[in-house]
C-alpha positions, 0 to 999 in steps of 0.5 A, spaced: 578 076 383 583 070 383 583 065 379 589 061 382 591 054 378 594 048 382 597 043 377 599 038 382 591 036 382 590 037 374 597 048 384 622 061 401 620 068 403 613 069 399 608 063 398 608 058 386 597 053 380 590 052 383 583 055 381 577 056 385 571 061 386 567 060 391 559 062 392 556 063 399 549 063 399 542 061 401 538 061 395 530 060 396 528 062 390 532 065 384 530 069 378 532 068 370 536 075 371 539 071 376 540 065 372 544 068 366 549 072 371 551 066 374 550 062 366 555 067 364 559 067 371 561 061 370 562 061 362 567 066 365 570 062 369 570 056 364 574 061 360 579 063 365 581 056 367 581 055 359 586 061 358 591 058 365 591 051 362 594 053 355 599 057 359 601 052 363 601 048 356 606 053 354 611 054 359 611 048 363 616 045 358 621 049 357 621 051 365 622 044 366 627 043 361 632 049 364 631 046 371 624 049 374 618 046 377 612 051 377 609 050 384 603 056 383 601 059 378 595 065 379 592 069 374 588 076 378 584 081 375 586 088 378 583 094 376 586 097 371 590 090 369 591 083 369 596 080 374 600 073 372 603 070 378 609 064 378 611 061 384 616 056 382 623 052 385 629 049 382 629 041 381 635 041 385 632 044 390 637 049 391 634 057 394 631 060 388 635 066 387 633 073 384 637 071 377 633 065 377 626 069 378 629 074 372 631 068 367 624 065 368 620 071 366 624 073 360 622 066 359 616 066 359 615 073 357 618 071 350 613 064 349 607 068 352 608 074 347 609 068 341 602 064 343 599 071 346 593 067 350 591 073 354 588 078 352 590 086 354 595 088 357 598 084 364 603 084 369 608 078 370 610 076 377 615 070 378 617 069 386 619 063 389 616 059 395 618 062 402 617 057 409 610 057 409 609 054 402 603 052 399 603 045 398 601 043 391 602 037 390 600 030 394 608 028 393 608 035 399 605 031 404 611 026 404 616 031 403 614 036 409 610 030 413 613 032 421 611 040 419 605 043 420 600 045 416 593 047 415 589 047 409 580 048 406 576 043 402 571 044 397 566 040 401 565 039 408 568 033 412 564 031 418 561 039 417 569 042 417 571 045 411 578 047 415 584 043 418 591 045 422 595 039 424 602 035 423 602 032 417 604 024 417 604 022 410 600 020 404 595 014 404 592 012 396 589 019 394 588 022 401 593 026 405 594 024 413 594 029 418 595 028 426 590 034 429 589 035 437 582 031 436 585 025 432 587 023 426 585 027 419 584 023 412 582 028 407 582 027 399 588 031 396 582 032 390 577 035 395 582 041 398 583 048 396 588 051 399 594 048 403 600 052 406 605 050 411 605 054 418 612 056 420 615 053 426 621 053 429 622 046 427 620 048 420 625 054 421 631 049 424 629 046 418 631 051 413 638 053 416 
């Protein structure tokens, strides 16, 4: 199960913080027995964002003070372990190289072992964003506007929870996309995941 965090709505070669989980059900009548499991599922969540938003607390200053913004940060459970993920980039918007990605761990890995908020044994991963990056903050939505990009809501928007399009901009609080059946307004807080598509103008881009 992932829990990923998206700190621009407090969340390169591969996609860097956003949390979801997500229930699908028809529910007609439902037991105590079922109760307490989705009381303690979410306690666990509850918790889960807690130990991500105190790690956040804890290596986002230093990372911003040697040049780094963190993009997505995601905490996974694996089978035998746990997985923290960071995505970040540098603030001078130059390509993340594989130095980069080592004095970010060792960074972290030295903070983390100081505050110890997870518990048990787990994996550190640190990569950058790759051409078809998440978009994790409104300000993407400027940055990228002319791109495609697709993203999901939470909550359905005139019964659609999915949308793909060119990105035109921002307006208040709302992300702006131009879609082939019209113009989409869709609130940055309602959206769980966002990602650019790559194109040959996205690639053109790049180079």
């Amino acid at each position: 199960m992932d829990y990923p965090y998206n700190p621009g709505s407090k969340v390169g070669e591969q996609p860097t913080f956003l949390f979801y989980l997500k229930f699908g059900c028809a529910v007609f009548l439902i037991s105590k027995a079922a109760q307490a499991i989705l009381q303690d599922t979410g306690r666990i969540l509850g918790k889960v964002v807690d130990v991500v938003e105190k790690i956040t607390d804890i290596i986002e200053p230093s990372l911003q003070s040697m040049g780094y913004v963190v993009v997505l940060m995601k905490l996974s459970d694996g089978a035998r372990r746990k997985t923290l993920t960071i995505m970040a980039e540098r603030k001078d918007e130059t390509g993340m190289s594989f130095d980069d990605c080592t004095e970010i761990s060792r960074t972290v890995s030295a903070l983390l072992d100081v505050d110890d908020p997870i518990a048990g044994a787990y994996d550190l991963e640190v990569c950058s964003p790759g051409l078809d990056r998440p978009l994790t903050r409104l300000e993407d939505y400027e940055k990228y506007k002319g791109f495609e990009a697709k993203c999901e809501t939470f909550v359905p928007i005139d019964g659609r929870k999915r949308f793909r399009g060119i990105v035109t901009g921002t307006q208040g609080k709302n992300i702006v996309m131009e879609m082939p059946d019209g113009e989409a307004i869709v609130p940055f807080s309602n959206i769980r995941t966002a990602k650019l598509i790559v194109t040959d103008a996205l690639i053109a881009s790049a180079m």
